[in-house]
C-alpha positions as a Markdown table, in Angstrom:
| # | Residue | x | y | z |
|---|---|---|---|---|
| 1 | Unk | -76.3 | 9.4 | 49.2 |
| 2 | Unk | -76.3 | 7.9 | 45.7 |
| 3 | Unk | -72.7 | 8.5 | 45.9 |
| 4 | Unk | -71.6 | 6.3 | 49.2 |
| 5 | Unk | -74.0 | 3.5 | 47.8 |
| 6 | Unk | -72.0 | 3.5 | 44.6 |
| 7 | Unk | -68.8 | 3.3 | 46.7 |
| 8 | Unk | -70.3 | 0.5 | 48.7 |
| 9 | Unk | -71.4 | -1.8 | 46.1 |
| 10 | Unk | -68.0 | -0.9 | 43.9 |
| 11 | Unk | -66.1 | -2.1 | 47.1 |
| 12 | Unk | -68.1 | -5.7 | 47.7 |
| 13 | Unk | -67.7 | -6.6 | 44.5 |
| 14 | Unk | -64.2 | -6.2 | 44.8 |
| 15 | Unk | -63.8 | -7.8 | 47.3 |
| 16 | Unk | -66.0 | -10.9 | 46.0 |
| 17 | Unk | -63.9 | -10.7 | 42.8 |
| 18 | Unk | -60.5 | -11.5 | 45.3 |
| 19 | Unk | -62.3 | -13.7 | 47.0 |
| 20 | Unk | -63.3 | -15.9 | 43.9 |
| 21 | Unk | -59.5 | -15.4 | 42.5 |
| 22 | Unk | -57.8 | -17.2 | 45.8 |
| 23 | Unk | -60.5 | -19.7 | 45.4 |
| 24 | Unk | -59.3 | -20.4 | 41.5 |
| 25 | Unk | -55.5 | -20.0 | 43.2 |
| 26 | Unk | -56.6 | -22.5 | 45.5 |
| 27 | Unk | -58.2 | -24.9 | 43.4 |
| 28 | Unk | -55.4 | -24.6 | 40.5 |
| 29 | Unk | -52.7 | -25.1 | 43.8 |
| 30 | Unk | -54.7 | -28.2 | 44.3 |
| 31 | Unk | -54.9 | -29.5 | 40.9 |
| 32 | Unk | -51.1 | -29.3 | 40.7 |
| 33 | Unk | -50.9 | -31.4 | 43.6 |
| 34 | Unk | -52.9 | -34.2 | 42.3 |
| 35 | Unk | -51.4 | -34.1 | 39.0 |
| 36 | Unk | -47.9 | -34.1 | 40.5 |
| 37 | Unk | -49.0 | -37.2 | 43.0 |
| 38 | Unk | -50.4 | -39.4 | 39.8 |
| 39 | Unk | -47.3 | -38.6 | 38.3 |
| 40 | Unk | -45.3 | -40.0 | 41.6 |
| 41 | Unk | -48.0 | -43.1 | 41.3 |
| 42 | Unk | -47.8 | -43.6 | 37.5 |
| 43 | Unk | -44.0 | -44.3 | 38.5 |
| 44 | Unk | -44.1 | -48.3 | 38.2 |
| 45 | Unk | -40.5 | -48.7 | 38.9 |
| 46 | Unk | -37.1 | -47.0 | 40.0 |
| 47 | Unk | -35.1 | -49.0 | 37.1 |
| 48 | Unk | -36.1 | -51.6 | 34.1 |
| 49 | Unk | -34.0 | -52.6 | 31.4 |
| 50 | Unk | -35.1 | -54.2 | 27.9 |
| 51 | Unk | -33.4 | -56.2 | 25.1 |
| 52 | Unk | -33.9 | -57.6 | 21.8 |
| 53 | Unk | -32.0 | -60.2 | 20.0 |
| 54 | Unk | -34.2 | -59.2 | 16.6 |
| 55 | Unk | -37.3 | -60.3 | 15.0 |
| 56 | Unk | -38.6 | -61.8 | 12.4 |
| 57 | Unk | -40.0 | -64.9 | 10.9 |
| 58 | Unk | -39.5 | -66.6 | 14.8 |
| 59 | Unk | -41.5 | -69.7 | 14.4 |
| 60 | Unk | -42.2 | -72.2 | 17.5 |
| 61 | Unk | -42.1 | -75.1 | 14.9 |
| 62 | Unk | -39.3 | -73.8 | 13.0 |
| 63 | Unk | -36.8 | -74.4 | 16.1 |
| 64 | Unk | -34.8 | -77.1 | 17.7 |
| 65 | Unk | -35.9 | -77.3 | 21.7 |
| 66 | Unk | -32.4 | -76.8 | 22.5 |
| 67 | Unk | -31.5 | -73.8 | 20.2 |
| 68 | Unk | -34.4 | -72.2 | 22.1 |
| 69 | Unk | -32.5 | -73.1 | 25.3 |
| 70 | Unk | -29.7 | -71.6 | 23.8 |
| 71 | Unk | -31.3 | -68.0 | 23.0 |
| 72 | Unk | -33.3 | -68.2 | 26.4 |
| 73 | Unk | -30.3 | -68.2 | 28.3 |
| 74 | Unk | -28.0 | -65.8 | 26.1 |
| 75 | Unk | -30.7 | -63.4 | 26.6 |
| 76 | Unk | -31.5 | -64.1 | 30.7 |
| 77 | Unk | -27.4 | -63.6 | 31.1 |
| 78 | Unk | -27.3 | -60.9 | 28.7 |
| 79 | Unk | -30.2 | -58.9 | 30.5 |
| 80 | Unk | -29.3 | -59.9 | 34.3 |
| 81 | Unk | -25.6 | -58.1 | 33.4 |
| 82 | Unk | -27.9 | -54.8 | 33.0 |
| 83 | Unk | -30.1 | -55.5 | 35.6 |
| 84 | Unk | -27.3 | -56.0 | 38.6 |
| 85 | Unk | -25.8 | -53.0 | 37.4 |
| 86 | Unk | -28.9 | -50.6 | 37.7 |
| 87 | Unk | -29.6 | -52.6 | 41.2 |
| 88 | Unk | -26.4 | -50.9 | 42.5 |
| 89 | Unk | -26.8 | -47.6 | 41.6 |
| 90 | Unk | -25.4 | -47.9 | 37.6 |
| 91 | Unk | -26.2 | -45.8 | 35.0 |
| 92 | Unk | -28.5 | -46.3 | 31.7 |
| 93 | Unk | -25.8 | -46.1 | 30.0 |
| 94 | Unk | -23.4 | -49.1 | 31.6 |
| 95 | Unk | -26.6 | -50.6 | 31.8 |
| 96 | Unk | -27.1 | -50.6 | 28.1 |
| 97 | Unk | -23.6 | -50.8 | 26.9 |
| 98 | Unk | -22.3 | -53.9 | 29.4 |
| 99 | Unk | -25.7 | -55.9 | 28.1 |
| 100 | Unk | -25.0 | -55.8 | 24.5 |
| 101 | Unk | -21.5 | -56.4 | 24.7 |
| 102 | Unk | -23.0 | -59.5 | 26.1 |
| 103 | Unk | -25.3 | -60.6 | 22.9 |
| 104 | Unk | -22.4 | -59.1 | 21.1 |
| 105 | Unk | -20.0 | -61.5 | 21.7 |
| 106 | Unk | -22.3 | -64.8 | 21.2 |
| 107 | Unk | -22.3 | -66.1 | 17.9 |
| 108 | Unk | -26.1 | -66.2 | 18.6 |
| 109 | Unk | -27.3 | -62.9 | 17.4 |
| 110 | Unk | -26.4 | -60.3 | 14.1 |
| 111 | Unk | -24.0 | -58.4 | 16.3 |
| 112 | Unk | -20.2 | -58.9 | 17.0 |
| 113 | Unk | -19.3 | -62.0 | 16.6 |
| 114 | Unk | -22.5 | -63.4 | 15.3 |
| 115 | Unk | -22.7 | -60.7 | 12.2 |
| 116 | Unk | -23.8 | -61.8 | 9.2 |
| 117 | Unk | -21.6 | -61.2 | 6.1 |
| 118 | Unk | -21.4 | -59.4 | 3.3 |
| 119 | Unk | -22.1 | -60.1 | -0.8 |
| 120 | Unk | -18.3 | -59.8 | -0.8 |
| 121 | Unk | -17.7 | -62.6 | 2.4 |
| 122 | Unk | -16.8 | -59.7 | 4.7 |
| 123 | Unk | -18.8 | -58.5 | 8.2 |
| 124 | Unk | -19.6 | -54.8 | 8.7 |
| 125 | Unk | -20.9 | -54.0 | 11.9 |
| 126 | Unk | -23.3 | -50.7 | 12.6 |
| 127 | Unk | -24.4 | -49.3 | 16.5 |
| 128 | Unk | -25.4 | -46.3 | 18.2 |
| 129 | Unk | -26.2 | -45.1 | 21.9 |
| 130 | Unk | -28.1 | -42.3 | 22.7 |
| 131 | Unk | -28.2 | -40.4 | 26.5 |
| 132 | Unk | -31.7 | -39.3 | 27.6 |
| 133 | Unk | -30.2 | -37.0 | 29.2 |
| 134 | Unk | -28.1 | -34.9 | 27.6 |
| 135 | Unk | -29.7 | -35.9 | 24.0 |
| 136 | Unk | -26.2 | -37.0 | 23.4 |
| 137 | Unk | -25.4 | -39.8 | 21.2 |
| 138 | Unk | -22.9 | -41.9 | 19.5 |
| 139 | Unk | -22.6 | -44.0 | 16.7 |
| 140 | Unk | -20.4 | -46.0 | 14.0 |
| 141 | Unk | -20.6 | -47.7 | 11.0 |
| 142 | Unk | -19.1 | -50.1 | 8.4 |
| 143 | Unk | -16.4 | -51.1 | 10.5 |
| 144 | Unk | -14.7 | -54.8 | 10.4 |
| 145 | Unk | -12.5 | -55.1 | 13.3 |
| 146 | Unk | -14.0 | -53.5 | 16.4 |
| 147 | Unk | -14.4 | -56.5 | 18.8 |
| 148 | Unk | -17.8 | -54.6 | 20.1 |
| 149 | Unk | -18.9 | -52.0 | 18.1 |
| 150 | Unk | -21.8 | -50.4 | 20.5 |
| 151 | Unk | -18.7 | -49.8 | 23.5 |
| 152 | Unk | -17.4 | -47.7 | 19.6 |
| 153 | Unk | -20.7 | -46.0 | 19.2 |
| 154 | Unk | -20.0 | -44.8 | 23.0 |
| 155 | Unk | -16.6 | -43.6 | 23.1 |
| 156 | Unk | -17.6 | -41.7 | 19.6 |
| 157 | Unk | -20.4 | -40.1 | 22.1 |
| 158 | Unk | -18.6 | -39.6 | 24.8 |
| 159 | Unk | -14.5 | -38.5 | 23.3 |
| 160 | Unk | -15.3 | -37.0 | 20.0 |
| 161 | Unk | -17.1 | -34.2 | 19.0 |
| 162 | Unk | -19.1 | -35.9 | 16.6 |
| 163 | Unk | -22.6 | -38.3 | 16.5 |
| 164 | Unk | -21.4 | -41.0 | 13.9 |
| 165 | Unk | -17.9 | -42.1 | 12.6 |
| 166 | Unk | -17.5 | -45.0 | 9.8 |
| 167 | Unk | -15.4 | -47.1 | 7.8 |
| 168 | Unk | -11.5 | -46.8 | 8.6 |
| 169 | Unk | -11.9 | -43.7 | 10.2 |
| 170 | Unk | -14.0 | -45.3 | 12.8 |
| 171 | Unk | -11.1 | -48.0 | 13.3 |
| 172 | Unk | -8.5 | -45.5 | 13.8 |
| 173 | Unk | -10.8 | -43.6 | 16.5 |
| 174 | Unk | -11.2 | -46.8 | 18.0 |
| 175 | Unk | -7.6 | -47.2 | 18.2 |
| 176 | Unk | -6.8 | -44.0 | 19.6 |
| 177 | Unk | -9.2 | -44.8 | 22.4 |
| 178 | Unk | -8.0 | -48.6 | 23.5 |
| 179 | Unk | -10.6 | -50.4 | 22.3 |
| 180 | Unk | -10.3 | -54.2 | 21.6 |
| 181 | Unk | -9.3 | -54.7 | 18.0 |
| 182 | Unk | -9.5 | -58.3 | 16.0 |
| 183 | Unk | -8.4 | -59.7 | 13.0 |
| 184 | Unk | -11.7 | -60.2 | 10.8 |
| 185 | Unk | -11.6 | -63.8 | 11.1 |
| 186 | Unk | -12.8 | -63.5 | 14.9 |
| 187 | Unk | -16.4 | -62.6 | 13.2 |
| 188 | Unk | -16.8 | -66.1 | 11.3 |
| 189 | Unk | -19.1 | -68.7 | 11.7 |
| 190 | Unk | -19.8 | -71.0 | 9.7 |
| 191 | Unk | -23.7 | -70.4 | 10.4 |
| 192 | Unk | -23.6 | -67.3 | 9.0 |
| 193 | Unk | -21.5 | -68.4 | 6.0 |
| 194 | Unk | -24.6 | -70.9 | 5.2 |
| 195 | Unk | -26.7 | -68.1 | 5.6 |
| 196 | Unk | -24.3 | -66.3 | 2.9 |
| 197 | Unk | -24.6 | -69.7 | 0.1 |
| 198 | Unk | -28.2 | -69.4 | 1.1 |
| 199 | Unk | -29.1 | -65.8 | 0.2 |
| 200 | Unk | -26.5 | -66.1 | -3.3 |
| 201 | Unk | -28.6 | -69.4 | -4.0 |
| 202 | Unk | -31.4 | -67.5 | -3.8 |
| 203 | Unk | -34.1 | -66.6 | -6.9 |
| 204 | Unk | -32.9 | -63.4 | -8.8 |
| 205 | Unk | -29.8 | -63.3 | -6.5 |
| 206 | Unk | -32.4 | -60.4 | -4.0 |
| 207 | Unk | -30.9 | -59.4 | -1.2 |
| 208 | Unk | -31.5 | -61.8 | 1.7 |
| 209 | Unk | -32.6 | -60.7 | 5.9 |
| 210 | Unk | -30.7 | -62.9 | 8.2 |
| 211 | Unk | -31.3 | -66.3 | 7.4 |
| 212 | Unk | -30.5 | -69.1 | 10.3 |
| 213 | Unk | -30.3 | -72.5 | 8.7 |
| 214 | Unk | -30.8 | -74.0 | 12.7 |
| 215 | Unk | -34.2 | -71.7 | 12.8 |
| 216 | Unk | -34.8 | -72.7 | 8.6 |
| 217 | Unk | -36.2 | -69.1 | 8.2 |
| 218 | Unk | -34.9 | -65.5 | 7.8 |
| 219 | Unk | -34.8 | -62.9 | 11.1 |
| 220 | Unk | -33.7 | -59.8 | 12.1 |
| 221 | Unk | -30.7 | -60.5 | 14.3 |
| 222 | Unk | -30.0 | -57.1 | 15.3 |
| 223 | Unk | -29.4 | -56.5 | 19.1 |
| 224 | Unk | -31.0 | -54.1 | 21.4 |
| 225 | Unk | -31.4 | -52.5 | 24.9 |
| 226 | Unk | -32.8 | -49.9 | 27.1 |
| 227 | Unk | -32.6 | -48.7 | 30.9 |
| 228 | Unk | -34.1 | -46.4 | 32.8 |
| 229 | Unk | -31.9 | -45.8 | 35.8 |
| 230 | Unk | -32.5 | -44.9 | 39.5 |
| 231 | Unk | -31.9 | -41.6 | 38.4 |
| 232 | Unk | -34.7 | -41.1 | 36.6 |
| 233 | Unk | -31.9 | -41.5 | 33.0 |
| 234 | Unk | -32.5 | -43.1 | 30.2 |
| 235 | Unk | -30.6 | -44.3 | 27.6 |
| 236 | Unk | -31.0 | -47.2 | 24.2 |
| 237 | Unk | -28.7 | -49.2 | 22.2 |
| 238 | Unk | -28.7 | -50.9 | 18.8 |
| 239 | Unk | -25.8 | -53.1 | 17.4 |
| 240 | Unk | -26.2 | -55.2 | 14.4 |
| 241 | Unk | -24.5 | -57.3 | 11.5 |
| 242 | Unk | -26.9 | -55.5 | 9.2 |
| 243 | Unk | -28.1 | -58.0 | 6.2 |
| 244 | Unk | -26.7 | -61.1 | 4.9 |
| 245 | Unk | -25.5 | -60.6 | 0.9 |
| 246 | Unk | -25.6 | -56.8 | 1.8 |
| 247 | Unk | -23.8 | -55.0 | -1.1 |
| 248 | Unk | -22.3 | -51.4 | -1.5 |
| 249 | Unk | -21.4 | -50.6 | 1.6 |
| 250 | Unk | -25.3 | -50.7 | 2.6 |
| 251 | Unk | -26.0 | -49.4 | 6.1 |
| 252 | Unk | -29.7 | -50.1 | 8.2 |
| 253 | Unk | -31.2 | -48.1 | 10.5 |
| 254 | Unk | -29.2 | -49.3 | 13.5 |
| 255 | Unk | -26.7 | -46.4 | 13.6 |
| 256 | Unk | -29.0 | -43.8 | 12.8 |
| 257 | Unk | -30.5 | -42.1 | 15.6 |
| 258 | Unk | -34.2 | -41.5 | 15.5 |
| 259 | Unk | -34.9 | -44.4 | 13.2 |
| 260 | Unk | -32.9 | -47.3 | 15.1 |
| 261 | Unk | -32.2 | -45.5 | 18.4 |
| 262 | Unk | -33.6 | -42.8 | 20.3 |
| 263 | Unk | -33.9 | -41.5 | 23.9 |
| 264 | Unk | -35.2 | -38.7 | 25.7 |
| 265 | Unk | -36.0 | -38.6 | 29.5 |
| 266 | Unk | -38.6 | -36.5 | 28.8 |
| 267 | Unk | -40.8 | -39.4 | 26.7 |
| 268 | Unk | -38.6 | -42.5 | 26.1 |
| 269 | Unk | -36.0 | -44.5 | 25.2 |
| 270 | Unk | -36.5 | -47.0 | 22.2 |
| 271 | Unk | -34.2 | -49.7 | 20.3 |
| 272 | Unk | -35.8 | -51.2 | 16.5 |
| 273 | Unk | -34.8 | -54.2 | 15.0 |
| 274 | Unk | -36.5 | -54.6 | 11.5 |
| 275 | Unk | -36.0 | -54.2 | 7.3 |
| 276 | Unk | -33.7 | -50.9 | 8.2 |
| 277 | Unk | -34.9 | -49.3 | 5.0 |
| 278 | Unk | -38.5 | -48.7 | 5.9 |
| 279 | Unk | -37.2 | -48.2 | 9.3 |
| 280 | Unk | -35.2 | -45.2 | 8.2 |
| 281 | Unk | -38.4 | -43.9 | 6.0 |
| 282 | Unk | -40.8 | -43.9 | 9.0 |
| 283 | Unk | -37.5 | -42.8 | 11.7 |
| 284 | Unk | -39.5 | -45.1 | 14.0 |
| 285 | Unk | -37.3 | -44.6 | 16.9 |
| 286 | Unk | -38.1 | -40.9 | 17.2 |
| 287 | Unk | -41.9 | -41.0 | 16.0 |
| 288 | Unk | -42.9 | -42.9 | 19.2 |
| 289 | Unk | -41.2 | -40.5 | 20.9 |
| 290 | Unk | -42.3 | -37.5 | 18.9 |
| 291 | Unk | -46.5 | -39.0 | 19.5 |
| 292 | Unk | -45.6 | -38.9 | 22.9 |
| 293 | Unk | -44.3 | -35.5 | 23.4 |
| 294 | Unk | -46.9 | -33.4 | 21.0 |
| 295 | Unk | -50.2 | -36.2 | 21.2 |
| 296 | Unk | -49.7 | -36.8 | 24.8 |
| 297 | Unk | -49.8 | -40.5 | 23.6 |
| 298 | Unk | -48.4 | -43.1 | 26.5 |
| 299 | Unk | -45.7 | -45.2 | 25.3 |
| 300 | Unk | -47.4 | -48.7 | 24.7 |
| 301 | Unk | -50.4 | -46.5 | 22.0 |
| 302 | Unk | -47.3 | -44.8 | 20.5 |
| 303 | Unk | -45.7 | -47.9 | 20.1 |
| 304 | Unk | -48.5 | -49.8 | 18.7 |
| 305 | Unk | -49.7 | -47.0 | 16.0 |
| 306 | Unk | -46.3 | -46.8 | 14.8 |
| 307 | Unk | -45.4 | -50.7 | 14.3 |
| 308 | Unk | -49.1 | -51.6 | 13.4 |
| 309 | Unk | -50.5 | -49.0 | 11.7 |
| 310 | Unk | -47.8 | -47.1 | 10.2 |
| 311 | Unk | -45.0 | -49.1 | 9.3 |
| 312 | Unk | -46.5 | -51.8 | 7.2 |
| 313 | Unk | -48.1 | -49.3 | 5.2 |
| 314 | Unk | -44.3 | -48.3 | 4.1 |
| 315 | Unk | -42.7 | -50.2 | 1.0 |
| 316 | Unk | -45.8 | -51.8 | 0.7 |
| 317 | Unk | -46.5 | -54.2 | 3.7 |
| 318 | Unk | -42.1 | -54.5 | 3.6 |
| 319 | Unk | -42.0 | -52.3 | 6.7 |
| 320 | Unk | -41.5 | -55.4 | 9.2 |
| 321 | Unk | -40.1 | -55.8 | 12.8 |
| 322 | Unk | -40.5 | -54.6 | 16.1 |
| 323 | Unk | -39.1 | -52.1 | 19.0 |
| 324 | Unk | -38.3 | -52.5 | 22.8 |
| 325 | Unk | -39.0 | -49.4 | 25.1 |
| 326 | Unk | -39.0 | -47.8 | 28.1 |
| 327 | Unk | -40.8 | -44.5 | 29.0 |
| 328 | Unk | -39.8 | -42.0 | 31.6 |
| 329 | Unk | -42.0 | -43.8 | 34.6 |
| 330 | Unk | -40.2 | -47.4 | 34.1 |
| 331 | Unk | -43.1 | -48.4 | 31.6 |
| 332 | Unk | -41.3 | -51.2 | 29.5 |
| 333 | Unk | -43.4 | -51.9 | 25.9 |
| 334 | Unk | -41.7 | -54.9 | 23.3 |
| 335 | Unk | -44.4 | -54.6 | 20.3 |
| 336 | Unk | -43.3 | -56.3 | 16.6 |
| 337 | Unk | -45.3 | -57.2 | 13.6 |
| 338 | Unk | -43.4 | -60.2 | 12.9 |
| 339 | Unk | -44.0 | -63.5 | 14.1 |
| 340 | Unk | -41.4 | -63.3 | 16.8 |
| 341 | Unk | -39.0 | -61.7 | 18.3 |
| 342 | Unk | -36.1 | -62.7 | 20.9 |
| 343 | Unk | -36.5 | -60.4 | 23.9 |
| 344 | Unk | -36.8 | -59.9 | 27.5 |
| 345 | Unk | -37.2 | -57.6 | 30.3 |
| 346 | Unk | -36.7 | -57.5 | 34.1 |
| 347 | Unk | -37.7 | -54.6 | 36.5 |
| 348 | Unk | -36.7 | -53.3 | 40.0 |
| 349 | Unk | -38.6 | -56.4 | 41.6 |
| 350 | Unk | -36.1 | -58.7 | 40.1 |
| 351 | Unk | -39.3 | -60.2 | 37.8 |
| 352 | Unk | -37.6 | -61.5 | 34.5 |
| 353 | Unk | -39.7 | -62.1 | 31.1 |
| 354 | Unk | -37.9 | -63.8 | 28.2 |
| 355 | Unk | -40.1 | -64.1 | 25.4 |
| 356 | Unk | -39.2 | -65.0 | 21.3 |
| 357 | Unk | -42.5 | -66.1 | 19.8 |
| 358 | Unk | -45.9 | -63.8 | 19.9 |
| 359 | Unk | -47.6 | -65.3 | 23.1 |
């Protein structure tokens, strides 16, 4: 008797044990769902795109009413060239390319035609581009007669086996794959050659940022963007002029990836414009996405302890400028520790911020 009791009791806990397990299935089935529909609902837009023109010592007070009007609309044309093309179906990567090619050729902006020159009276432009998908990435530097040096930094990505190429060799590359090639005298202005007599003027000769005699202060004029496309792809963008009076062949963080460019569709795509030194220290780029992926971090914390907490404590308090970004659910974050810095953004509603001063 003791027997069949033992089998009974042996046989309704097992089944209470299966009972309890598809209730756990059940409720784990269940949490999935809801975590996979707030991921669906966190999803604030199908595309966005994001640009900087630099940052820097921006000043309201330190600018003429119509250069504002100037950089307002360089930066809405630049931006809407993105915009229409992720509206049709585009990638991240036309996106981000076609939009800096804009800034690149105004004489606006430390990029293309604008760059700043040299201790020697020469310009030397750096870019990169980065894929979110593929972790690909492309990028150049030291080159003087690339007409658009981030449309280099992609066809290095995209037709060599390699990540960066600079100097002549970059040139010849270019060459070989049709890009437009000037004579260096397309990069002058007269602007920048101030700038140039300015930093040389300076005390102690130091190495100057870029100075804007119209603006009366020094900035970071590098150029940025970012896209997330319908797709779900992301990709970033950096091109720059790197410092006026630079010496030695001196190259920022603008063609490095993971300090001046970065994207991942699995966290985010980010373009800095700042001193490229402490930049490159702190690989900004990379560490919002890196507090993303292994803090769980959203993009706009990441962003903020990076450029407010960590940066300035490199060189110092030297570790100045900013970032644009996009995350993987069209989250678009433009955070700098400067007084200003020329950007703007426009998502899948067609909604357009341009911004240059911290409002």
């Amino acid at each position: 008797m003791r027997k069949y009791v033992l089998i009974f009791f042996s046989s309704l806990l097992l089944f209470s044990c299966k009972k309890q397990d598809k209730l756990i299935d059940s409720e784990i089935k269940e949490e999935r769902i809801k975590d996979l529909k707030l991921t669906t609902e966190n999803k604030t837009a199908q595309f966005s795109i994001v640009i900087h023109g630099g940052a820097g010592y921006i000043k309201k007070e330190n600018i003429s009413s119509e250069k504002e009007k100037e950089y307002r609309a360089k930066l809405e044309e630049a931006i809407k060239v993105g915009y229409n093309i992720l509206k049709n179906g585009g990638t991240s990567l036309d996106a981000v390319e076609k939009t800096i090619n804009v800034l690149e050729d105004s004489p606006l902006f430390n990029a293309g035609k604008g760059a700043v020159f040299t201790h020697e009276g020469t310009n030397e432009h750096d870019a990169s581009i980065m894929d979110g998908k593929t972790l690909n990435a492309g990028a150049s530097a030291g080159t003087k007669t690339i007409k658009n040096p981030i449309s280099l930094a992609r066809a290095v990505m995209e037709k060599s086996p390699h990540v960066m190429l600079s100097g002549s060799g970059a040139e010849i590359f270019a060459e070989e794959q049709g890009l437009e090639i000037v004579e260096p005298s397309y990069f002058y202005t007269e602007p920048q050659m101030k700038s140039l007599e300015h930093a040389k003027n300076a005390e102690k000769n130091k190495v100057s940022l870029f100075y804007d005699s119209e603006i009366k202060d020094s900035k970071f004029g590098t150029v940025g963007c970012v896209a997330l496309d319908k797709n779900g792809n992301l990709a970033a963008g950096t091109s720059t002029g790197g410092m006026t009076n630079k010496r030695w062949g001196r190259i920022g963080d603008s063609p490095i990836i993971g300090a001046g460019t970065y994207a991942n569709n699995s966290t985010c795509g980010v373009s800095s414009t700042g001193w490229g030194e402490y930049f490159i220290r702190g690989m900004v780029a990379y560490d919002i996405s890196a507090l993303m992926a292994y803090k769980g971090m959203p993009l706009a914390e990441a962003a903020n302890e990076v450029i407010q907490k960590k940066l300035p404590k490199i060189g110092d308090g030297a570790g100045e400028g900013g970032i644009i970004a996009i995350d993987k659910n069209g989250h678009m974050v433009m955070e700098f520790n400067t007084p200003g810095m020329f950007r703007a953004t426009m998502n899948d509603k067609g909604e357009l911020y341009v911004g240059m001063y911290k409002d």
